[in-house]
C-alpha positions in Angstrom: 59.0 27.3 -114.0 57.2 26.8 -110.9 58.0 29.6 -108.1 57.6 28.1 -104.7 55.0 30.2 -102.0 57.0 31.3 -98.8 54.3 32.0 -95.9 54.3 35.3 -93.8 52.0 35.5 -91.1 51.6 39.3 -90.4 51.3 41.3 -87.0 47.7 42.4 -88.6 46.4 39.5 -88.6 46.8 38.7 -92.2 48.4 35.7 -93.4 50.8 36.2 -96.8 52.2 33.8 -99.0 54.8 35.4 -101.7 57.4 35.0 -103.9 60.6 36.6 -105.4 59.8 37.0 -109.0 62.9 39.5 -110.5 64.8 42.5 -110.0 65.9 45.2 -112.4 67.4 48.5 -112.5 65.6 51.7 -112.5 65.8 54.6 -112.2 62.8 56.3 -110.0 61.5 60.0 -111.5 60.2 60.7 -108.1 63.5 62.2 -106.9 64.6 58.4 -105.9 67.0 58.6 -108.4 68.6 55.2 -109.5 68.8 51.8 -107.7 66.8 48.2 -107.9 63.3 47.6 -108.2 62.9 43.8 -106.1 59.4 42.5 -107.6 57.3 39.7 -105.0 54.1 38.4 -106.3 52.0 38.5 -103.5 48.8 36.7 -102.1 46.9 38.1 -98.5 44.1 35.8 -97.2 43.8 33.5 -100.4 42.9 36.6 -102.8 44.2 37.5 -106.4 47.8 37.4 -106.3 49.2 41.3 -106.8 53.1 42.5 -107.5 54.9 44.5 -105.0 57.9 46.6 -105.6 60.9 47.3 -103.2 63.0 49.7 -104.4 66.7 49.6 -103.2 68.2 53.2 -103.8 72.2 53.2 -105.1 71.8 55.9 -102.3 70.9 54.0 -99.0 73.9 51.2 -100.4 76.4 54.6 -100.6 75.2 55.5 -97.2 76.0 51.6 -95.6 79.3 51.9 -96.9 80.4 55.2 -95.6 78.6 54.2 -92.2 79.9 50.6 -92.2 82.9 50.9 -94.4 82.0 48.1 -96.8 79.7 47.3 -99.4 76.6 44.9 -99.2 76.7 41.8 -101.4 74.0 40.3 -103.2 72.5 38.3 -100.6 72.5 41.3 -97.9 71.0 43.7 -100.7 68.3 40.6 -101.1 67.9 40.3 -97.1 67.1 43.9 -97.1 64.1 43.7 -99.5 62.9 41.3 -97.6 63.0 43.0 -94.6 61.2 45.8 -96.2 58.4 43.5 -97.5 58.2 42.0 -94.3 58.1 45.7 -92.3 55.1 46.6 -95.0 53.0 43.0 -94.0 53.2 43.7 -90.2 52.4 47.7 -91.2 50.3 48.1 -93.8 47.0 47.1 -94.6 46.0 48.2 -97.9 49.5 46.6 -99.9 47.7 46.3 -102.8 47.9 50.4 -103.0 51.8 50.3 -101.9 52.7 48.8 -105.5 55.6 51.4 -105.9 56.0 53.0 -102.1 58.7 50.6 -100.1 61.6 51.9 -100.4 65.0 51.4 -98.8 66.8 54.4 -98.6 69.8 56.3 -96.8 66.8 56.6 -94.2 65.7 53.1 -92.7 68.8 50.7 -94.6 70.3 50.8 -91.3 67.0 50.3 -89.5 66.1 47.1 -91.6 69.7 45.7 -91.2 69.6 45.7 -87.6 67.9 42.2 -86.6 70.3 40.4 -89.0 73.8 41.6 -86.9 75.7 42.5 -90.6 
């Protein structure tokens, strides 16, 4: 199957093109604890394509529903990967070493909700 590029021109300067390939639960031994791992395969400025991993913790989804007193369904939990992927494209310019370091936690869910009004 065929994935189809989506284009993300970042605040550096560099221009991305990625897609969603999977996600799957894990469970993180860095003290994450459990939650989803959302992979993108990745392309900057027409280089190797790389994978990136945005981790959802069960955590920051507990700490939306006590704040917000409901739960996120799968298309907000999706919209907040995304929002996480596009935070590390305007933010960071090594990605290729951020293989396993975006996160979404009880931390910055809020945060990376905001622009979308939920």
């Amino acid at each position: 199957m065929a994935h189809r590029y989506k284009f993300y021109a970042a605040e550096t300067g560099t221009a991305y093109q990625y897609f969603f390939a999977h996600s799957r639960r894990v469970r993180r031994p860095e003290g994450q604890g459990s939650g989803n791992d959302y992979v993108f395969v990745v392309t900057a400025d027409q280089r190797p394509p790389f994978m990136l991993r945005v981790f959802i913790s069960d955590r920051a989804l507990e700490a939306w529903r006590q704040t917000e007193g409901r739960d996120l369904d799968s298309k907000e939990i999706y919209a907040v990967a995304k929002m996480r992927l596009f935070r590390a494209f305007d933010e960071v310019a090594a990605l290729r070493d951020e293989a396993l370091n975006l996160l979404v936690d009880e931390g910055n869910i809020k945060e990376l909700l905001a622009p979308l009004d939920l």
